[in-house]
N, C-alpha and C positions, 0 to 999 in steps of 0.2 A: 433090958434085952435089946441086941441091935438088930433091926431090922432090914432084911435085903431083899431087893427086886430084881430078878431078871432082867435084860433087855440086851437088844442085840443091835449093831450099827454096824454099817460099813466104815472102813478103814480111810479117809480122803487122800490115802496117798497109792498103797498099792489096790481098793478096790475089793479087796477079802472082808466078809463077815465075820465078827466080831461079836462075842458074849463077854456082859460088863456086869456086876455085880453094884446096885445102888444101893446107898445107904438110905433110908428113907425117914430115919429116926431125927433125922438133921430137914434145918430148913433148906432153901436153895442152895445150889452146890459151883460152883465151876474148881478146877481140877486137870493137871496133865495125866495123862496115862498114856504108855507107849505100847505101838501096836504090837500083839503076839505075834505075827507073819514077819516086818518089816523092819521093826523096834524105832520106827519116827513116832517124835511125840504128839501127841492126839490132845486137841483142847476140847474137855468133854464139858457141857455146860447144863445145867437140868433146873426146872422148878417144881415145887410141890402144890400140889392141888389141897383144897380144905380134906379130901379126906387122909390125907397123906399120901397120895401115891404121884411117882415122879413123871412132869407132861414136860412138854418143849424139848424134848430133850435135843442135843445138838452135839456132833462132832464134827471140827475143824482143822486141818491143818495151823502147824504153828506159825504159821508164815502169814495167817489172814487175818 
């Protein structure tokens, strides 16, 4: 069964809040996803903690 986490980030380009759907069943992730408001692509980057749930997480422009 896959499992998903909540979480929410701002967009690096126009600024808008943003809800991301983590997988959590996997280890570290990095990932493009493009923003729902803007449609520029978003480098989302995350790590898993021992209990499994997703820290650092990190959104970038693709230009950085």
């Amino acid at each position: 069964m896959q499992e998903l986490e909540e979480a929410r980030i701002t967009c690096p380009y126009c600024a808008e809040m943003l809800v991301l759907l983590l997988d959590c069943s996997a280890d570290d992730q990095a990932y493009f996803e493009d923003c729902q408001v803007c449609c520029r692509p978003i480098h989302i980057s995350y790590a898993m903690d021992s209990e499994g749930m997703p820290v650092d997480l990190v959104a970038r422009r693709d230009d950085e």
